[in-house]
VMD Tcl script that builds the backbone (N, CA, C; Angstrom):
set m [mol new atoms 264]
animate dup $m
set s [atomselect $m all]
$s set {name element resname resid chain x y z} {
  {N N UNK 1 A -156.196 -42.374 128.364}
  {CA C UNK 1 A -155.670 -43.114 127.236}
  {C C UNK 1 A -155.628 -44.597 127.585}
  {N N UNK 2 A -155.929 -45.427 126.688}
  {CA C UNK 2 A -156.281 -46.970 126.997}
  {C C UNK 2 A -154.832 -47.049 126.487}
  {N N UNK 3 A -154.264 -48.386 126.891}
  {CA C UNK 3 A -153.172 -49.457 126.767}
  {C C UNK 3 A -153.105 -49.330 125.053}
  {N N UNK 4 A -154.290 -49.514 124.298}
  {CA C UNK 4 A -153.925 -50.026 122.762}
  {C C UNK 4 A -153.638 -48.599 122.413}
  {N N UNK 5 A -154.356 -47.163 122.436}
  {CA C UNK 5 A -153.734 -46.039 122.270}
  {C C UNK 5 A -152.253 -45.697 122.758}
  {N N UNK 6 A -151.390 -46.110 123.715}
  {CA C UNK 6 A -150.828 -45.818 123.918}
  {C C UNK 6 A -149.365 -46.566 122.959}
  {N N UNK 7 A -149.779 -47.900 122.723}
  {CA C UNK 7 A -149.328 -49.245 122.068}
  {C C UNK 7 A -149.045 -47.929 120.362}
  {N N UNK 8 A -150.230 -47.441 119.547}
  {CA C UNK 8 A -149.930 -47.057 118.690}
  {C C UNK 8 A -149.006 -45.599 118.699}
  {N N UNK 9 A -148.513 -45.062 120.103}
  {CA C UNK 9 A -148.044 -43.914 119.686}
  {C C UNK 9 A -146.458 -44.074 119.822}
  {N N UNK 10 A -146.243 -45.285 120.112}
  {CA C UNK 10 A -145.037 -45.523 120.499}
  {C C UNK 10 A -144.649 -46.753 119.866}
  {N N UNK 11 A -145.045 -46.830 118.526}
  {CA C UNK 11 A -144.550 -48.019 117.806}
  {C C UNK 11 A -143.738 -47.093 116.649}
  {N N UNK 12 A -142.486 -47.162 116.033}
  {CA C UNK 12 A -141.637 -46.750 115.188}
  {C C UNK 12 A -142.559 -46.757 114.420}
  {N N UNK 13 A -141.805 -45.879 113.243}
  {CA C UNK 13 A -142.664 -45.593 111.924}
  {C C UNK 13 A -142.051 -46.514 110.942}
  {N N UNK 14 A -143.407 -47.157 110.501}
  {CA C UNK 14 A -142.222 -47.695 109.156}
  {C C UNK 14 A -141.892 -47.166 107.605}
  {N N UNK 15 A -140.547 -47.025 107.449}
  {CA C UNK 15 A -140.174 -46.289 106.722}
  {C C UNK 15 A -139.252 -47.384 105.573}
  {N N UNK 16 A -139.767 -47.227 104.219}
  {CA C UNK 16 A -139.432 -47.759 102.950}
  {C C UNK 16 A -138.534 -46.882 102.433}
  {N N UNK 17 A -137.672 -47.594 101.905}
  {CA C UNK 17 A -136.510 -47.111 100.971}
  {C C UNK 17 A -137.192 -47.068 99.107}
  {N N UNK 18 A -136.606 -45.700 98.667}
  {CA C UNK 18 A -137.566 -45.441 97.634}
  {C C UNK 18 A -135.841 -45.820 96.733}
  {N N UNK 19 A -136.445 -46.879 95.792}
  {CA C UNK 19 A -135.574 -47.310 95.259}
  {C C UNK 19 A -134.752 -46.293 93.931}
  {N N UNK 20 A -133.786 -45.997 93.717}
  {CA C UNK 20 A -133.078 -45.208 92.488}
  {C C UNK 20 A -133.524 -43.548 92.767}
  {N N UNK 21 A -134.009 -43.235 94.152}
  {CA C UNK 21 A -134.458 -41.554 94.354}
  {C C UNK 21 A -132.814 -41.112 94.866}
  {N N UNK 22 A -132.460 -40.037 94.753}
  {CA C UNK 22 A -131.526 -39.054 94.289}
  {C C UNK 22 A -131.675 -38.029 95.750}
  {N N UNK 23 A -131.128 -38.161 96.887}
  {CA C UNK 23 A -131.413 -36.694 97.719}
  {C C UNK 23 A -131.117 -35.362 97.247}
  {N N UNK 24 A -132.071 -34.743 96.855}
  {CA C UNK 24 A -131.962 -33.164 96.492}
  {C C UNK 24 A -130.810 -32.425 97.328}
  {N N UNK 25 A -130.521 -32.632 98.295}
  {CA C UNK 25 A -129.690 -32.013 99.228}
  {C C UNK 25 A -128.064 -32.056 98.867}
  {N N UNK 26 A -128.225 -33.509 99.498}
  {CA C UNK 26 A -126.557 -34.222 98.960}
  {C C UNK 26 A -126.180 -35.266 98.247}
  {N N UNK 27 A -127.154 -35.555 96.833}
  {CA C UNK 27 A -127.234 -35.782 95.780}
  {C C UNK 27 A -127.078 -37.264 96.225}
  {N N UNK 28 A -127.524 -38.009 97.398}
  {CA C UNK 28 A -126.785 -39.635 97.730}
  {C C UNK 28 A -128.298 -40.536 97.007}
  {N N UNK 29 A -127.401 -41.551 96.183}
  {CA C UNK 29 A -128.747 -42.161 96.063}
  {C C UNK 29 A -128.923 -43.555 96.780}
  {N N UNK 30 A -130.281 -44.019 96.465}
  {CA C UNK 30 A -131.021 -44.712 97.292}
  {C C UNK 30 A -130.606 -45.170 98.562}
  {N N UNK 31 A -130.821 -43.111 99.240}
  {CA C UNK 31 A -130.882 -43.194 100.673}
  {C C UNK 31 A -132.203 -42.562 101.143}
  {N N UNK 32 A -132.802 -42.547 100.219}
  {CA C UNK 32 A -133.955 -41.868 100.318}
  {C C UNK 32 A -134.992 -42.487 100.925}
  {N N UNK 33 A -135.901 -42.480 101.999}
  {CA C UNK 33 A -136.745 -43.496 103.109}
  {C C UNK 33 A -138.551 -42.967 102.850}
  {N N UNK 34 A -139.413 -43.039 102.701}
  {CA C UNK 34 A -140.679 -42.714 103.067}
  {C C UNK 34 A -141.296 -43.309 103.798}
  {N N UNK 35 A -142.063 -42.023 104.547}
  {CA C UNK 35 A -142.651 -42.535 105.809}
  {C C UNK 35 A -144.029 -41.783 106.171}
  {N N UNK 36 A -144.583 -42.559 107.010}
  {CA C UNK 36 A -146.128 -41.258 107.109}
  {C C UNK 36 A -146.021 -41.198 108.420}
  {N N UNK 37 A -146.433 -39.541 108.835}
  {CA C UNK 37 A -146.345 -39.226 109.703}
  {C C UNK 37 A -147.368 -38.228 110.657}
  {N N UNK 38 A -148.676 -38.281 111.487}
  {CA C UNK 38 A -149.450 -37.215 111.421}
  {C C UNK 38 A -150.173 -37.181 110.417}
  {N N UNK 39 A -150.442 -38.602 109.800}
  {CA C UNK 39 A -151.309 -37.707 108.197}
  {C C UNK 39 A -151.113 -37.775 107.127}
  {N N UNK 40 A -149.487 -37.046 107.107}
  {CA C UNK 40 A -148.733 -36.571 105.999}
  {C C UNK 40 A -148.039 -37.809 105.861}
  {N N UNK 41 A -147.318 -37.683 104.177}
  {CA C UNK 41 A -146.295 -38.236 103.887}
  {C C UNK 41 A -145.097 -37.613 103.669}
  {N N UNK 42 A -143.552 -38.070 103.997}
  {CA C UNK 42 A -142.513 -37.411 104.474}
  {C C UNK 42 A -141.537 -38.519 103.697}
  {N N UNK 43 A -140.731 -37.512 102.930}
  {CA C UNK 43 A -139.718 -38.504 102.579}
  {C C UNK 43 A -138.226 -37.563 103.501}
  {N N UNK 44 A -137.266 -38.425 103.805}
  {CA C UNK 44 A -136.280 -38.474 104.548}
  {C C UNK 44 A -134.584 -39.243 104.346}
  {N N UNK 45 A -133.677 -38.129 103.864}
  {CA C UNK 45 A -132.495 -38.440 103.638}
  {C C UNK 45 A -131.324 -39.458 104.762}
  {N N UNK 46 A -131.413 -40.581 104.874}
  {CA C UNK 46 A -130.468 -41.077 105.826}
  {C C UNK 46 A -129.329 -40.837 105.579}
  {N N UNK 47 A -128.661 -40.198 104.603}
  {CA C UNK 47 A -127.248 -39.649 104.710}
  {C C UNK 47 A -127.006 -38.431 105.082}
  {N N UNK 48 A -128.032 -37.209 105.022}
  {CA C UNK 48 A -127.608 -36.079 105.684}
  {C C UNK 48 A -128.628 -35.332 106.599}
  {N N UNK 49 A -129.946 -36.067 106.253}
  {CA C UNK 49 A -130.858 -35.486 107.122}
  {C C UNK 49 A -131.930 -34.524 106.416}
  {N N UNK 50 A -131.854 -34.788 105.712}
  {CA C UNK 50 A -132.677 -33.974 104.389}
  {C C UNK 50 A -134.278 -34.192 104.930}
  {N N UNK 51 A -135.213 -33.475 104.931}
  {CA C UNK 51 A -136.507 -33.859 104.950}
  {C C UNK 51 A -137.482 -32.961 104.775}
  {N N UNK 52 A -138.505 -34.037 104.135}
  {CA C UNK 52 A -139.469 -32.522 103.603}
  {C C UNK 52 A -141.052 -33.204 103.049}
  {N N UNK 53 A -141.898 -32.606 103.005}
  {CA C UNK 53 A -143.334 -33.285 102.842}
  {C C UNK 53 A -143.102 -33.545 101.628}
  {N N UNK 54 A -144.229 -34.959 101.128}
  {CA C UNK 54 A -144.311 -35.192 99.835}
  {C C UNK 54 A -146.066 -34.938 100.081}
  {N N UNK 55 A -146.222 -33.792 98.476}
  {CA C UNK 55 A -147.329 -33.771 98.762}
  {C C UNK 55 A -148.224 -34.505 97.180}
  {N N UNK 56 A -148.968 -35.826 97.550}
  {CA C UNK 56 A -149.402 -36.203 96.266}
  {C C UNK 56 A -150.281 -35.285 95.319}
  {N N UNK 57 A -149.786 -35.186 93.949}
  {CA C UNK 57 A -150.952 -35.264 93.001}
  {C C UNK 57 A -151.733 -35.913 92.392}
  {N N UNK 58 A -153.236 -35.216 91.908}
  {CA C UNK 58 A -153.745 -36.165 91.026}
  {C C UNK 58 A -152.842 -36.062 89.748}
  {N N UNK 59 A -153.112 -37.358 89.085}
  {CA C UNK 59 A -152.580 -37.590 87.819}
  {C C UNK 59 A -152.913 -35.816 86.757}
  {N N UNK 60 A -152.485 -35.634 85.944}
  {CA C UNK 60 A -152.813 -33.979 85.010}
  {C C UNK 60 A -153.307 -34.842 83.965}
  {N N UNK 61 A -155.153 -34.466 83.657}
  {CA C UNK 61 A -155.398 -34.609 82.952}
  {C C UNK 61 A -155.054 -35.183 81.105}
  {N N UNK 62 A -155.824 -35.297 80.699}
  {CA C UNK 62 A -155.245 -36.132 79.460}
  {C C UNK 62 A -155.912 -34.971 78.639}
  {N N UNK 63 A -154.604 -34.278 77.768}
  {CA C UNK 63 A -155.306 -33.224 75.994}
  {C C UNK 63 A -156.314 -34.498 75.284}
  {N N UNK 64 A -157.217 -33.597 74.810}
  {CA C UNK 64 A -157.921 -33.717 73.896}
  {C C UNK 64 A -157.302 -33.723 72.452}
  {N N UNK 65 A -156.611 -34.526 71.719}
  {CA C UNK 65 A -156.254 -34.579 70.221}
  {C C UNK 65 A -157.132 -35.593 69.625}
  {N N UNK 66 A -156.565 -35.419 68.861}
  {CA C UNK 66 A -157.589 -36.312 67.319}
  {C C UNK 66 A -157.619 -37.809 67.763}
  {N N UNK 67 A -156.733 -38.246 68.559}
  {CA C UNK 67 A -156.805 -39.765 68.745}
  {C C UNK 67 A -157.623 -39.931 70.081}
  {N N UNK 68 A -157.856 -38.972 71.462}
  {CA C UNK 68 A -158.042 -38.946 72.250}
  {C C UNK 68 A -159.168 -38.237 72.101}
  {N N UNK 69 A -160.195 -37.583 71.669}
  {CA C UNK 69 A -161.154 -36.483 71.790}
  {C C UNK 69 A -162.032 -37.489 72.086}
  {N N UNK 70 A -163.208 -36.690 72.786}
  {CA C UNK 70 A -164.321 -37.511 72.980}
  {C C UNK 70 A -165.298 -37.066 72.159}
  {N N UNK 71 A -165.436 -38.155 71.158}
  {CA C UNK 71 A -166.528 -37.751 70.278}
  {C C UNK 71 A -167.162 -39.054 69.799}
  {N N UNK 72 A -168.355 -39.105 69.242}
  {CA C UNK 72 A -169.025 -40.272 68.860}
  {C C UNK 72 A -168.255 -40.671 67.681}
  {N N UNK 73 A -168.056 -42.346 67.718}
  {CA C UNK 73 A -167.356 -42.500 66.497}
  {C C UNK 73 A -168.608 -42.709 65.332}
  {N N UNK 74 A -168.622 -42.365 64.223}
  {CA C UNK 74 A -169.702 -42.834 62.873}
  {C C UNK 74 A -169.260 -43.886 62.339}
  {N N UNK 75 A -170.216 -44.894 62.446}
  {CA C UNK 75 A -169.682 -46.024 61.750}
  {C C UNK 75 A -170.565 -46.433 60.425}
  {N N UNK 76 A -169.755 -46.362 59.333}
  {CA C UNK 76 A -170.421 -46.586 58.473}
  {C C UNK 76 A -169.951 -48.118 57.621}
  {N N UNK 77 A -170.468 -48.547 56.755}
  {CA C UNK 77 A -170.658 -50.229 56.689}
  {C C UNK 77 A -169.727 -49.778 55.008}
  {N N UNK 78 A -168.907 -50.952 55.016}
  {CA C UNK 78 A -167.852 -50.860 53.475}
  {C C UNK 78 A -168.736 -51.972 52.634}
  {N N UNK 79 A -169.092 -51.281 51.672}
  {CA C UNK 79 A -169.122 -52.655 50.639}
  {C C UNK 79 A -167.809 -52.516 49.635}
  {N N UNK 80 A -168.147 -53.747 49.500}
  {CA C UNK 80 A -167.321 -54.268 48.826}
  {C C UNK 80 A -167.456 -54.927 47.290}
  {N N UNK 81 A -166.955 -53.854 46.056}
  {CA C UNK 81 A -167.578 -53.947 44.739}
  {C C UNK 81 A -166.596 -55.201 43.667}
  {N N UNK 82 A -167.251 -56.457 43.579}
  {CA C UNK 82 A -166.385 -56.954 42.995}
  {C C UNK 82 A -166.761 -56.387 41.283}
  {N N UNK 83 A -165.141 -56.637 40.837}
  {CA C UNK 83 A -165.354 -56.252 39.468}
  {C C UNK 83 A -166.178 -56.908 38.256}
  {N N UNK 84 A -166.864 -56.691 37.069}
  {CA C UNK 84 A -167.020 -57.662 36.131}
  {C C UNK 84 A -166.446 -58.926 35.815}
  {N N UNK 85 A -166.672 -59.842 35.601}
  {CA C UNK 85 A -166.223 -61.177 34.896}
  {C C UNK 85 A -165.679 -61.051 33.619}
  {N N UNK 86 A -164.695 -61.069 33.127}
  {CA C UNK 86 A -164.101 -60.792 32.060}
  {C C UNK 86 A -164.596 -62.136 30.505}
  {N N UNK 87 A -164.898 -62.012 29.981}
  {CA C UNK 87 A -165.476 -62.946 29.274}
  {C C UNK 87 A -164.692 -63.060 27.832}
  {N N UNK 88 A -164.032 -65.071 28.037}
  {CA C UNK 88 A -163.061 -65.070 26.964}
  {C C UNK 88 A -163.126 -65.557 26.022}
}
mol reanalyze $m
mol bondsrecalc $m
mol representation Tube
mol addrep $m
């Protein structure tokens, strides 16, 4: 193991405070820390010790409705009928 390998296994983790999160455990809020660890991401209770993987998702797809469907839009051209001239 070289000097700079050894430099990264022994540098603290840095760990962010997840602002307004709620510990599932003992309900304390924003004591909640995330951190990566091995890979993974790990969030971690500093009031009781709570800890547990966070595992990301992709975003869940978007339904298909009438405003969202993918379909070709048809565009068709408006005229515009002015009326007769009224004659006085």
């Amino acid at each position: 193991m070289t000097k700079d390998d050894s430099d990264k296994q022994q540098k603290p983790q840095k760990k962010r405070f997840i602002a307004g999160a709620v510990c599932p455990r003992c309900s304390a809020m924003d004591r909640i820390v995330n951190f990566r660890e091995g890979g993974k991401n790990y969030r971690e209770c500093v009031e009781c010790g709570f800890k547990d993987e966070i595992r990301l998702q992709s975003s869940p797809r978007e339904l298909n409705t009438r405003v969202t469907a993918d379909r070709e839009e048809v565009v068709t051209p408006v005229k515009i009928i002015q009326p007769p001239k009224k004659e006085q």
